[in-house]
C-alpha positions in Angstrom: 11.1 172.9 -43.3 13.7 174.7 -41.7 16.4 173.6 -44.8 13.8 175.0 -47.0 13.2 178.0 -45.5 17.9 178.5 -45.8 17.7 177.5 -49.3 15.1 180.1 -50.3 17.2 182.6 -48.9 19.8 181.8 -50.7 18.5 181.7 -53.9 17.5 185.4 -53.0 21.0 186.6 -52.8 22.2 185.4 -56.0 21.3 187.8 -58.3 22.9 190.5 -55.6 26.4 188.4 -55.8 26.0 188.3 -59.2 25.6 192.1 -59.7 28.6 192.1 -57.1 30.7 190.6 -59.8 30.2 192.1 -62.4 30.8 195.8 -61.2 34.1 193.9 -59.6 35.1 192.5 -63.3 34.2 195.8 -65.0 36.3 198.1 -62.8 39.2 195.7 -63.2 38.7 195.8 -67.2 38.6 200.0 -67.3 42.1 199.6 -64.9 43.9 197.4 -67.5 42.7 198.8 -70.6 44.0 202.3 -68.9 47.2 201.1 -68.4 47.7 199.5 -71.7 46.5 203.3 -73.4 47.2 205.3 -71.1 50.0 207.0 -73.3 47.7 207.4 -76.3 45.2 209.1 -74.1 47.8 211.7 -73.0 48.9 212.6 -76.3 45.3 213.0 -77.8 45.0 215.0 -74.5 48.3 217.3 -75.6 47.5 217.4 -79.2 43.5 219.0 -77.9 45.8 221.2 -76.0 48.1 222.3 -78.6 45.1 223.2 -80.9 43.4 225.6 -78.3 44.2 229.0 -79.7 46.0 231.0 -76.9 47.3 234.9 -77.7 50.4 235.3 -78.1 51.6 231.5 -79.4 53.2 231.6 -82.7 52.0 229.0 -85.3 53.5 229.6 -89.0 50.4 229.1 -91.2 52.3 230.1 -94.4 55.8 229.1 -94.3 58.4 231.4 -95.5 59.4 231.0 -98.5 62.8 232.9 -99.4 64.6 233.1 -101.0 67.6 232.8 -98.3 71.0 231.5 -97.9 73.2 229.8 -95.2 75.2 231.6 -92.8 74.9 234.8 -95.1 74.4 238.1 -94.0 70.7 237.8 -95.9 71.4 241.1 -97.9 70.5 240.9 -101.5 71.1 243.2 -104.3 69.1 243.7 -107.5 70.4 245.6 -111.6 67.9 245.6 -113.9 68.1 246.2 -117.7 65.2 248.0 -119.4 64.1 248.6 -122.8 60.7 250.7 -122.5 58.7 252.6 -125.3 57.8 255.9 -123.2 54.3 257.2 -124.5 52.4 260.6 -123.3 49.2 260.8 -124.6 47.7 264.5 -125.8 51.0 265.2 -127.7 49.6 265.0 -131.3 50.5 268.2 -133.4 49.8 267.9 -136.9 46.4 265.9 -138.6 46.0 265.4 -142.5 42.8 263.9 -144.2 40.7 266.7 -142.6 38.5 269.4 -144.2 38.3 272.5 -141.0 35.8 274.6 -142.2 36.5 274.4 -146.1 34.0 273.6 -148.5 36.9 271.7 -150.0 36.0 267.9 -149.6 39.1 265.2 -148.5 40.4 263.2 -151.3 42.3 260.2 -149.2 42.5 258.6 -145.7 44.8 261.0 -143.6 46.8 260.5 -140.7 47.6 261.9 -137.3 51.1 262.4 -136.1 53.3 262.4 -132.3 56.7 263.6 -131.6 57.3 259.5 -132.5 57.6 257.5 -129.4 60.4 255.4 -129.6 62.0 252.6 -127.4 65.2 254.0 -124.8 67.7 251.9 -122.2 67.1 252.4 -118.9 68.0 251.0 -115.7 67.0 249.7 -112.2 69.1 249.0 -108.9 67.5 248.2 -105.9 69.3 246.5 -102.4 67.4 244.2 -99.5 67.5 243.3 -96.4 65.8 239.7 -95.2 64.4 240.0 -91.6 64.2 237.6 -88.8 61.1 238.7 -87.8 58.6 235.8 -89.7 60.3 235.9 -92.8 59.7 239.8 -93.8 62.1 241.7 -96.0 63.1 245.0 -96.8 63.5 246.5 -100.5 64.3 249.6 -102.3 64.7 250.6 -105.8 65.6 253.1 -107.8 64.3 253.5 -111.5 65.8 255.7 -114.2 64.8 256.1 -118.1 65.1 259.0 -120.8 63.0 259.5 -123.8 64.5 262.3 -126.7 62.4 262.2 -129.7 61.3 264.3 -132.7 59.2 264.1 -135.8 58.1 265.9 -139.1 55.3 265.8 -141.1 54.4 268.4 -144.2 50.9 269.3 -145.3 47.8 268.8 -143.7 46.0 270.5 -140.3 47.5 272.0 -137.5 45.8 270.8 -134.3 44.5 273.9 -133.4 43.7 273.5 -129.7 47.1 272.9 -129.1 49.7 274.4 -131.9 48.2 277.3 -133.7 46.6 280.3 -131.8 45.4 282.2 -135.2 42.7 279.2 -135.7 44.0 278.9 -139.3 47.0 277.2 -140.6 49.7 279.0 -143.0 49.6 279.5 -146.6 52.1 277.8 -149.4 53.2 274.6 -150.8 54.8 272.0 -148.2 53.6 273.4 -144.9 55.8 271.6 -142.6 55.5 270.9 -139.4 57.5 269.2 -136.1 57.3 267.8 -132.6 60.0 266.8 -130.1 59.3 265.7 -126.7 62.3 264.9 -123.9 61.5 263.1 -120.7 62.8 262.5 -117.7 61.3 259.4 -115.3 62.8 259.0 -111.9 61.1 256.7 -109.4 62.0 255.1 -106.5 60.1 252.1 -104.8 60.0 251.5 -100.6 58.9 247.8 -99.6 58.0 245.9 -96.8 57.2 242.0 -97.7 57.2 238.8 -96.8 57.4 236.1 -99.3 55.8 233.0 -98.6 54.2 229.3 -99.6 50.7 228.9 -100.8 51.6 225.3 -102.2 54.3 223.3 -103.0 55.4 224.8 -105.6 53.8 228.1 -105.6 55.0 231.3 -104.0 53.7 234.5 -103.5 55.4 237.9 -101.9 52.8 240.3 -100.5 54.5 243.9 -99.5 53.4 247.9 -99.2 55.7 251.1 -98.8 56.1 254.1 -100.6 56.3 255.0 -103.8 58.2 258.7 -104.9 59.0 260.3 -108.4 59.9 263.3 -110.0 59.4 263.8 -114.1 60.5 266.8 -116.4 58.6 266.5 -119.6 59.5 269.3 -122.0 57.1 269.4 -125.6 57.9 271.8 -128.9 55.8 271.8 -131.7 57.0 274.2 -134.8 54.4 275.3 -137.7 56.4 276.7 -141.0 54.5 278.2 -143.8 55.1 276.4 -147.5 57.3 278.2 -150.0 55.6 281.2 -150.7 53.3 281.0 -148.2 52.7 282.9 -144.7 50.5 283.1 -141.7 48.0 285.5 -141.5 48.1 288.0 -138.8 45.4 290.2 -138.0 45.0 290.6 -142.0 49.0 291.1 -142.4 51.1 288.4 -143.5 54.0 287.1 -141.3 56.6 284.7 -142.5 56.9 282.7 -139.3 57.3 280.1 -137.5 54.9 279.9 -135.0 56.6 277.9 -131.7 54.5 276.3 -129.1 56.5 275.5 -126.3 55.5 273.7 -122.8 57.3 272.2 -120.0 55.9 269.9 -117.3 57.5 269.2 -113.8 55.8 266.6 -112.0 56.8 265.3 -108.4 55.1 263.4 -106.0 54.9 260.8 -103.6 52.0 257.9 -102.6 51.0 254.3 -101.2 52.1 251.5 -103.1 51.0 247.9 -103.1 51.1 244.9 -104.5 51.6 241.0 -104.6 54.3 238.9 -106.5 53.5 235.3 -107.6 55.8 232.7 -108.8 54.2 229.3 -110.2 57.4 227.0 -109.9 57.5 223.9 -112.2 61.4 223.0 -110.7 63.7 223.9 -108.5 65.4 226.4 -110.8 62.7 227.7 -113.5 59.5 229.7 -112.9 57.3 231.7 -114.2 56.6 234.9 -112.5 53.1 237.4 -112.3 53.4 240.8 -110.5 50.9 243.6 -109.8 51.1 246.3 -108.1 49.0 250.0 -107.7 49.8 253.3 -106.2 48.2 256.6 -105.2 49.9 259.3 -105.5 50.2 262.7 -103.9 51.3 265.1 -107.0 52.6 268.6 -107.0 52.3 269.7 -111.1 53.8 272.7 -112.7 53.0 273.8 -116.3 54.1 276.4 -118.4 53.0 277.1 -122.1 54.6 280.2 -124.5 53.5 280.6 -128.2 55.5 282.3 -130.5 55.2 284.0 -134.1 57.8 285.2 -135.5 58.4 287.1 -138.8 55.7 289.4 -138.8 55.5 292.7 -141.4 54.3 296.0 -140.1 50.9 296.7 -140.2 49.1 299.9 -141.1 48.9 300.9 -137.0 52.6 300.9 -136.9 52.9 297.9 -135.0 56.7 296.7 -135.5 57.8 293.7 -133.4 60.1 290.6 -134.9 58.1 288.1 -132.6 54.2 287.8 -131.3 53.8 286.2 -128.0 50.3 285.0 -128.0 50.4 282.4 -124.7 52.6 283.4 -121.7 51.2 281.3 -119.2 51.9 278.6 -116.2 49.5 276.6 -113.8 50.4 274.8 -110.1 48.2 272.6 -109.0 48.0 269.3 -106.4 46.3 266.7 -107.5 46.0 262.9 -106.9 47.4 260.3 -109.7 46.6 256.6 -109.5 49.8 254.3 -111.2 49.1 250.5 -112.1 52.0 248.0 -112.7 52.4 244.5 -114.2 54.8 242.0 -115.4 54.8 238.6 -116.7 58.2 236.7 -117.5 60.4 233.5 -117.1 62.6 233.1 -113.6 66.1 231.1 -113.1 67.8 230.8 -109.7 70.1 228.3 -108.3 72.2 228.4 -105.0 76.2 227.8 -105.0 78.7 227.1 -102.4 76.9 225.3 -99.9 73.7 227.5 -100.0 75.6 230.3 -99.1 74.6 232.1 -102.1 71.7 232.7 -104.5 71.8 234.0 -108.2 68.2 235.2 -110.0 67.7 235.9 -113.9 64.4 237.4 -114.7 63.4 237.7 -117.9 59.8 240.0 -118.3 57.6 242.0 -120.0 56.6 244.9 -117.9 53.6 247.8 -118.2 53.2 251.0 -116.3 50.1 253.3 -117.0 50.8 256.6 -115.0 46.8 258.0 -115.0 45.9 261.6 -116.1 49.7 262.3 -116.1 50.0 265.1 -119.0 48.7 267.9 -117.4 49.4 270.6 -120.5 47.6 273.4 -121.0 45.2 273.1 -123.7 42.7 275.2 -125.1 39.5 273.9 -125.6 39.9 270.2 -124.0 40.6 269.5 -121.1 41.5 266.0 -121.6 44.9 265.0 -119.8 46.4 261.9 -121.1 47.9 259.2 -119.8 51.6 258.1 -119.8 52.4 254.5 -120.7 55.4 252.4 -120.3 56.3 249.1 -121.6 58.9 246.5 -122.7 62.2 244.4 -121.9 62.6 244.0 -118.0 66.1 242.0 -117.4 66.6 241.5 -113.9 69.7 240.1 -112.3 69.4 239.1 -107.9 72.3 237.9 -105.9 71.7 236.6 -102.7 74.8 236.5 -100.2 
Protein backbone atom coordinates (compact mmCIF):
# COMPACT_ATOMS: atom_id res chain seq x y z
CA UNK A 1 0.00 0.00 0.00
CA UNK A 2 2.66 2.21 1.04
CA UNK A 3 4.59 1.78 -2.70
CA UNK A 4 1.26 2.83 -4.02
CA UNK A 5 0.65 5.53 -2.15
CA UNK A 6 4.94 6.87 -3.55
CA UNK A 7 3.93 6.11 -7.02
CA UNK A 8 0.77 8.19 -7.00
CA UNK A 9 2.80 11.00 -6.02
CA UNK A 10 4.90 10.72 -8.48
CA UNK A 11 2.77 10.55 -11.15
CA UNK A 12 1.52 14.02 -9.69
CA UNK A 13 4.71 15.78 -10.32
CA UNK A 14 5.12 14.96 -13.86
CA UNK A 15 3.30 17.34 -15.53
CA UNK A 16 5.16 20.09 -13.08
CA UNK A 17 8.76 18.70 -14.40
CA UNK A 18 7.41 18.66 -17.56
CA UNK A 19 6.36 22.33 -17.57
CA UNK A 20 9.90 22.79 -15.84
CA UNK A 21 11.41 21.78 -19.14
CA UNK A 22 9.88 23.31 -21.43
CA UNK A 23 10.31 26.95 -20.01
CA UNK A 24 14.08 25.60 -19.58
CA UNK A 25 14.24 24.67 -23.47
CA UNK A 26 12.44 27.84 -24.56
CA UNK A 27 14.67 30.27 -22.75
CA UNK A 28 17.65 28.44 -24.17
CA UNK A 29 16.08 28.71 -27.90
CA UNK A 30 15.35 32.78 -27.49
CA UNK A 31 19.35 32.96 -26.16
CA UNK A 32 20.68 31.19 -29.31
CA UNK A 33 18.48 32.57 -31.84
CA UNK A 34 19.68 36.14 -30.28
CA UNK A 35 23.01 35.52 -30.75
CA UNK A 36 22.83 34.19 -34.22
CA UNK A 37 20.59 37.83 -35.11
CA UNK A 38 21.65 39.75 -32.88
CA UNK A 39 23.40 42.08 -35.59
CA UNK A 40 20.33 42.24 -37.85
CA UNK A 41 18.34 43.27 -34.92
CA UNK A 42 20.65 46.29 -34.18
CA UNK A 43 20.66 47.48 -37.57
CA UNK A 44 16.83 47.31 -38.04
CA UNK A 45 17.03 49.07 -34.63
CA UNK A 46 19.52 51.94 -36.33
CA UNK A 47 17.77 52.15 -39.54
CA UNK A 48 14.13 52.93 -37.12
CA UNK A 49 16.41 55.40 -35.66
CA UNK A 50 17.76 56.99 -38.62
CA UNK A 51 14.09 57.49 -39.99
CA UNK A 52 12.83 59.42 -36.83
CA UNK A 53 12.72 62.93 -37.97
CA UNK A 54 14.86 65.13 -35.63
CA UNK A 55 15.25 69.17 -36.28
CA UNK A 56 18.06 70.16 -37.46
CA UNK A 57 19.37 66.75 -39.43
CA UNK A 58 20.03 67.32 -43.02
CA UNK A 59 18.55 64.67 -45.37
CA UNK A 60 18.92 65.73 -49.32
CA UNK A 61 15.48 64.75 -50.63
CA UNK A 62 16.20 66.26 -54.15
CA UNK A 63 19.71 65.91 -55.01
CA UNK A 64 21.51 68.66 -56.69
CA UNK A 65 21.68 68.62 -59.83
CA UNK A 66 24.33 71.16 -61.35
CA UNK A 67 25.61 71.73 -63.42
CA UNK A 68 29.21 71.81 -61.59
CA UNK A 69 32.77 71.15 -62.29
CA UNK A 70 35.88 69.68 -60.40
CA UNK A 71 38.14 71.75 -58.40
CA UNK A 72 36.67 74.95 -60.19
CA UNK A 73 36.00 78.03 -58.72
CA UNK A 74 32.00 77.21 -59.62
CA UNK A 75 31.66 80.64 -61.42
CA UNK A 76 29.86 80.46 -64.63
CA UNK A 77 29.30 82.96 -67.23
CA UNK A 78 26.35 83.30 -69.79
CA UNK A 79 26.20 85.59 -73.79
CA UNK A 80 23.19 85.33 -75.37
CA UNK A 81 22.24 86.13 -79.02
CA UNK A 82 18.80 87.49 -79.77
CA UNK A 83 16.68 88.04 -82.60
CA UNK A 84 13.19 89.45 -81.28
CA UNK A 85 10.27 91.12 -83.27
CA UNK A 86 9.51 94.12 -80.64
CA UNK A 87 5.58 94.83 -80.87
CA UNK A 88 3.62 97.84 -78.86
CA UNK A 89 0.15 97.46 -79.31
CA UNK A 90 -2.17 100.94 -79.64
CA UNK A 91 0.35 102.33 -82.32
CA UNK A 92 -1.98 102.06 -85.36
CA UNK A 93 -2.13 105.44 -87.32
CA UNK A 94 -3.75 105.27 -90.56
CA UNK A 95 -7.17 102.80 -91.44
CA UNK A 96 -8.51 102.44 -95.21
CA UNK A 97 -11.80 100.49 -96.11
CA UNK A 98 -13.79 102.70 -93.72
CA UNK A 99 -16.75 105.09 -94.44
CA UNK A 100 -16.48 107.94 -91.00
CA UNK A 101 -19.51 109.67 -91.33
CA UNK A 102 -19.87 109.81 -95.22
CA UNK A 103 -22.86 108.71 -97.00
CA UNK A 104 -20.23 107.40 -99.38
CA UNK A 105 -20.32 103.48 -99.09
CA UNK A 106 -16.67 101.35 -99.17
CA UNK A 107 -15.88 99.73 -102.32
CA UNK A 108 -13.00 97.01 -101.13
CA UNK A 109 -11.60 95.29 -98.01
CA UNK A 110 -9.24 97.95 -96.36
CA UNK A 111 -6.49 97.61 -94.09
CA UNK A 112 -5.00 98.99 -90.90
CA UNK A 113 -1.43 100.03 -90.62
CA UNK A 114 1.71 100.26 -87.59
CA UNK A 115 4.88 102.00 -87.66
CA UNK A 116 5.85 98.08 -89.13
CA UNK A 117 7.37 96.04 -86.40
CA UNK A 118 10.30 94.41 -87.56
CA UNK A 119 12.85 91.84 -86.12
CA UNK A 120 16.35 93.71 -84.35
CA UNK A 121 19.75 91.88 -82.72
CA UNK A 122 20.02 92.13 -79.29
CA UNK A 123 21.94 90.69 -76.66
CA UNK A 124 22.22 89.10 -73.13
CA UNK A 125 25.18 88.60 -70.60
CA UNK A 126 24.68 87.34 -67.38
CA UNK A 127 27.56 85.85 -64.61
CA UNK A 128 26.94 83.11 -61.59
CA UNK A 129 28.06 82.02 -58.70
CA UNK A 130 27.24 78.14 -57.46
CA UNK A 131 26.84 78.03 -53.64
CA UNK A 132 27.84 75.43 -51.09
CA UNK A 133 24.95 75.97 -49.25
CA UNK A 134 22.60 72.77 -50.70
CA UNK A 135 23.31 73.29 -54.13
CA UNK A 136 21.86 77.04 -54.54
CA UNK A 137 23.20 79.48 -57.12
CA UNK A 138 23.47 82.97 -57.84
CA UNK A 139 22.62 84.67 -61.34
CA UNK A 140 22.39 87.94 -62.90
CA UNK A 141 21.65 89.19 -66.26
CA UNK A 142 21.52 91.93 -68.22
CA UNK A 143 19.17 92.32 -71.40
CA UNK A 144 19.56 94.88 -74.16
CA UNK A 145 17.46 95.34 -77.56
CA UNK A 146 16.61 98.39 -79.95
CA UNK A 147 13.64 98.58 -82.27
CA UNK A 148 13.86 101.76 -85.17
CA UNK A 149 11.03 101.51 -87.52
CA UNK A 150 8.90 103.52 -89.88
CA UNK A 151 6.06 103.16 -92.33
CA UNK A 152 3.86 104.85 -95.04
CA UNK A 153 0.66 104.35 -96.23
CA UNK A 154 -1.45 106.91 -98.75
CA UNK A 155 -5.21 107.30 -98.78
CA UNK A 156 -7.63 106.13 -96.42
CA UNK A 157 -8.72 107.30 -92.58
CA UNK A 158 -6.73 108.90 -90.09
CA UNK A 159 -7.26 107.27 -86.67
CA UNK A 160 -8.76 110.04 -85.18
CA UNK A 161 -8.46 109.31 -81.42
CA UNK A 162 -4.93 109.24 -81.88
CA UNK A 163 -3.45 111.36 -85.08
CA UNK A 164 -5.84 114.07 -86.10
CA UNK A 165 -7.30 116.61 -83.62
CA UNK A 166 -9.67 118.44 -86.29
CA UNK A 167 -11.94 115.05 -86.39
CA UNK A 168 -11.66 115.15 -90.23
CA UNK A 169 -8.90 114.03 -92.43
CA UNK A 170 -7.23 116.51 -95.28
CA UNK A 171 -8.37 117.10 -98.65
CA UNK A 172 -6.52 116.08 -102.12
CA UNK A 173 -5.34 113.22 -104.09
CA UNK A 174 -2.75 110.77 -102.27
CA UNK A 175 -3.21 111.78 -98.70
CA UNK A 176 -0.21 110.27 -97.19
CA UNK A 177 0.48 109.29 -94.17
CA UNK A 178 3.56 107.84 -91.66
CA UNK A 179 4.59 106.21 -88.38
CA UNK A 180 7.92 105.63 -86.80
CA UNK A 181 8.45 104.20 -83.45
CA UNK A 182 12.11 103.80 -81.58
CA UNK A 183 12.53 101.71 -78.52
CA UNK A 184 14.72 101.18 -76.00
CA UNK A 185 14.45 97.79 -73.64
CA UNK A 186 16.82 97.44 -70.80
CA UNK A 187 16.31 94.75 -68.23
CA UNK A 188 18.13 93.21 -65.81
CA UNK A 189 17.28 89.80 -64.01
CA UNK A 190 18.43 89.03 -60.00
CA UNK A 191 18.22 85.11 -59.08
CA UNK A 192 18.49 82.99 -56.37
CA UNK A 193 18.03 79.06 -57.42
CA UNK A 194 18.82 75.84 -56.90
CA UNK A 195 18.75 73.37 -59.56
CA UNK A 196 17.93 69.93 -58.82
CA UNK A 197 16.65 66.07 -59.67
CA UNK A 198 13.07 65.18 -59.95
CA UNK A 199 14.09 61.80 -61.95
CA UNK A 200 16.82 60.41 -63.57
CA UNK A 201 16.87 62.20 -66.24
CA UNK A 202 14.82 65.18 -65.52
CA UNK A 203 15.91 68.46 -63.97
CA UNK A 204 14.37 71.37 -62.76
CA UNK A 205 15.87 74.88 -61.39
CA UNK A 206 13.43 76.70 -59.11
CA UNK A 207 14.69 80.50 -58.26
CA UNK A 208 13.17 84.23 -57.24
CA UNK A 209 14.92 87.76 -57.16
CA UNK A 210 14.29 90.91 -58.72
CA UNK A 211 13.55 91.95 -61.71
CA UNK A 212 14.46 96.02 -62.91
CA UNK A 213 14.02 97.91 -66.31
CA UNK A 214 13.95 101.09 -67.81
CA UNK A 215 12.26 101.70 -71.59
CA UNK A 216 12.17 104.93 -73.75
CA UNK A 217 9.56 104.48 -76.41
CA UNK A 218 9.29 107.57 -78.65
CA UNK A 219 6.04 107.36 -81.43
CA UNK A 220 5.57 110.08 -84.58
CA UNK A 221 2.78 109.82 -86.69
CA UNK A 222 2.64 112.58 -89.74
CA UNK A 223 -0.78 113.38 -91.77
CA UNK A 224 -0.01 115.29 -95.34
CA UNK A 225 -2.75 116.58 -97.36
CA UNK A 226 -2.95 115.13 -101.30
CA UNK A 227 -1.83 117.38 -104.10
CA UNK A 228 -4.13 120.09 -104.00
CA UNK A 229 -5.61 119.38 -101.00
CA UNK A 230 -5.46 120.91 -97.30
CA UNK A 231 -6.74 120.56 -93.83
CA UNK A 232 -9.48 122.45 -92.79
CA UNK A 233 -8.99 124.82 -89.92
CA UNK A 234 -11.71 126.42 -88.20
CA UNK A 235 -13.20 126.96 -91.94
CA UNK A 236 -9.67 128.23 -93.32
CA UNK A 237 -7.56 126.00 -95.12
CA UNK A 238 -3.96 125.12 -94.01
CA UNK A 239 -1.46 123.26 -96.01
CA UNK A 240 0.02 121.14 -93.27
CA UNK A 241 1.32 118.63 -91.86
CA UNK A 242 -0.26 117.81 -88.89
CA UNK A 243 2.59 116.00 -86.39
CA UNK A 244 1.57 113.87 -83.41
CA UNK A 245 4.35 113.35 -81.34
CA UNK A 246 4.66 111.16 -77.90
CA UNK A 247 7.35 109.93 -75.82
CA UNK A 248 7.07 107.24 -73.09
CA UNK A 249 9.64 106.66 -70.27
CA UNK A 250 8.94 103.67 -68.33
CA UNK A 251 11.16 102.46 -65.23
CA UNK A 252 10.50 100.16 -62.68
CA UNK A 253 11.33 97.44 -60.61
CA UNK A 254 9.37 94.01 -59.15
CA UNK A 255 9.35 90.23 -57.93
CA UNK A 256 10.24 87.75 -60.29
CA UNK A 257 9.77 83.97 -60.35
CA UNK A 258 10.01 81.19 -62.02
CA UNK A 259 11.03 77.38 -62.63
CA UNK A 260 13.35 75.92 -65.37
CA UNK A 261 12.86 72.33 -66.63
CA UNK A 262 15.19 70.21 -68.60
CA UNK A 263 13.78 66.68 -69.92
CA UNK A 264 17.28 64.99 -70.68
CA UNK A 265 17.18 62.04 -73.21
CA UNK A 266 21.43 61.82 -72.89
CA UNK A 267 24.14 62.95 -71.27
CA UNK A 268 24.70 65.87 -73.62
CA UNK A 269 21.14 66.74 -75.42
CA UNK A 270 18.01 68.12 -73.87
CA UNK A 271 15.24 69.76 -74.33
CA UNK A 272 14.52 72.68 -72.12
CA UNK A 273 10.89 74.52 -70.85
CA UNK A 274 11.10 77.83 -68.84
CA UNK A 275 8.56 80.08 -67.26
CA UNK A 276 8.81 82.73 -65.34
CA UNK A 277 6.34 86.01 -64.05
CA UNK A 278 6.99 89.22 -62.49
CA UNK A 279 5.19 92.14 -60.81
CA UNK A 280 6.34 95.14 -61.30
CA UNK A 281 6.50 98.44 -59.43
CA UNK A 282 6.28 101.18 -62.47
CA UNK A 283 7.00 104.79 -62.52
CA UNK A 284 5.43 106.07 -66.21
CA UNK A 285 5.89 109.38 -67.89
CA UNK A 286 3.99 110.48 -71.03
CA UNK A 287 4.13 113.36 -73.04
CA UNK A 288 1.91 114.01 -76.22
CA UNK A 289 2.27 117.48 -78.69
CA UNK A 290 0.22 117.93 -81.86
CA UNK A 291 1.14 120.04 -84.41
CA UNK A 292 -0.36 121.83 -87.68
CA UNK A 293 1.52 123.59 -89.57
CA UNK A 294 0.89 125.72 -92.76
CA UNK A 295 -2.01 127.54 -91.80
CA UNK A 296 -3.43 130.90 -93.87
CA UNK A 297 -4.71 133.80 -92.00
CA UNK A 298 -8.08 133.91 -91.15
CA UNK A 299 -10.59 136.77 -91.24
CA UNK A 300 -9.82 137.48 -87.16
CA UNK A 301 -6.21 138.19 -88.01
CA UNK A 302 -4.99 135.13 -86.58
CA UNK A 303 -1.33 134.68 -88.16
CA UNK A 304 0.76 131.83 -86.72
CA UNK A 305 3.07 129.28 -89.04
CA UNK A 306 2.11 126.36 -86.61
CA UNK A 307 -1.11 125.26 -84.38
CA UNK A 308 -0.33 123.45 -81.26
CA UNK A 309 -3.51 121.66 -80.38
CA UNK A 310 -2.06 118.97 -77.53
CA UNK A 311 0.68 120.20 -75.18
CA UNK A 312 0.33 117.69 -72.58
CA UNK A 313 2.22 114.99 -70.13
CA UNK A 314 1.00 112.50 -67.39
CA UNK A 315 3.13 110.71 -64.28
CA UNK A 316 1.67 108.14 -62.89
CA UNK A 317 2.75 104.70 -60.61
CA UNK A 318 1.19 101.83 -61.49
CA UNK A 319 1.66 98.04 -61.25
CA UNK A 320 2.62 95.90 -64.49
CA UNK A 321 2.53 92.09 -64.58
CA UNK A 322 5.40 90.47 -67.21
CA UNK A 323 5.12 86.67 -68.23
CA UNK A 324 8.10 84.75 -69.86
CA UNK A 325 8.56 81.52 -71.69
CA UNK A 326 10.89 79.56 -73.79
CA UNK A 327 11.08 76.21 -75.31
CA UNK A 328 14.45 75.00 -77.24
CA UNK A 329 17.13 72.25 -77.67
CA UNK A 330 20.21 72.07 -74.93
CA UNK A 331 24.03 70.73 -75.57
CA UNK A 332 26.62 70.48 -72.79
CA UNK A 333 29.57 68.44 -72.37
CA UNK A 334 32.40 68.66 -69.65
CA UNK A 335 36.33 68.77 -70.75
CA UNK A 336 39.49 68.42 -68.98
CA UNK A 337 38.80 66.23 -66.35
CA UNK A 338 35.37 67.78 -65.41
CA UNK A 339 36.97 70.83 -64.75
CA UNK A 340 34.89 72.56 -67.20
CA UNK A 341 31.40 72.79 -68.59
CA UNK A 342 30.27 74.28 -72.07
CA UNK A 343 26.18 74.92 -72.72
CA UNK A 344 24.58 75.79 -76.28
CA UNK A 345 20.97 76.69 -76.09
CA UNK A 346 19.06 76.96 -78.82
CA UNK A 347 15.21 78.60 -78.06
CA UNK A 348 12.38 80.26 -78.89
CA UNK A 349 11.54 82.83 -76.38
CA UNK A 350 8.15 85.13 -75.54
CA UNK A 351 7.75 88.09 -73.29
CA UNK A 352 4.25 89.92 -72.91
CA UNK A 353 4.93 93.16 -70.89
CA UNK A 354 0.96 93.80 -69.70
CA UNK A 355 -0.77 97.26 -70.20
CA UNK A 356 2.76 98.58 -71.15
CA UNK A 357 1.81 101.55 -73.67
CA UNK A 358 0.54 104.01 -71.49
CA UNK A 359 -0.09 106.90 -74.45
CA UNK A 360 -2.36 109.44 -74.18
CA UNK A 361 -5.30 108.80 -76.17
CA UNK A 362 -8.36 110.58 -76.63
CA UNK A 363 -11.36 108.69 -76.45
CA UNK A 364 -9.91 105.05 -75.34
CA UNK A 365 -8.39 104.36 -72.82
CA UNK A 366 -7.08 101.10 -73.85
CA UNK A 367 -3.28 100.66 -73.14
CA UNK A 368 -1.71 97.92 -75.11
CA UNK A 369 0.53 95.47 -74.51
CA UNK A 370 4.15 94.97 -75.59
CA UNK A 371 5.22 91.68 -76.97
CA UNK A 372 8.54 90.08 -77.61
CA UNK A 373 9.53 87.15 -79.45
CA UNK A 374 12.14 85.12 -81.41
CA UNK A 375 15.79 83.51 -81.70
CA UNK A 376 17.36 82.99 -78.11
CA UNK A 377 21.13 81.60 -78.70
CA UNK A 378 22.62 81.01 -75.51
CA UNK A 379 26.19 80.09 -74.86
CA UNK A 380 27.27 78.83 -70.67
CA UNK A 381 30.77 78.06 -69.67
CA UNK A 382 31.34 76.55 -66.57
CA UNK A 383 34.90 76.88 -64.93
Amino acid sequence: GRTLNMEMKFRKLWPLVGALCATAFSSAFANSNYSSNGSMDSSSSSQAAQNTYQRGTFREITPIAGPRVAHGADVFMTANFIWWKAAQDGLDYSVSGVSLGSDTSVTGTGSVSDPGFSWDPGFKVGLGLNMSHDGWDLFAQYTWLHSNHNNTSKGGQGLLNFVSAFNNSPSGENVSRSASWDFHFNVIDLELGRNFYLSQFLMTRLFTGLKFTWQDQDFKATERAGEGGSFNFGGNPAEGPFVTRQNLDTWGMGIRSGLQNAFHFSTEWSIYANLAFSGMWTSIDSKRKDDLSGITPNPAGYNADKFTSIDTKKSCYRIRYVGELELGLRWETWFYDDNYHFAIDAGYEQQVWINNGAFIRFGSDDQGDLSLNGLNLKFRFDF
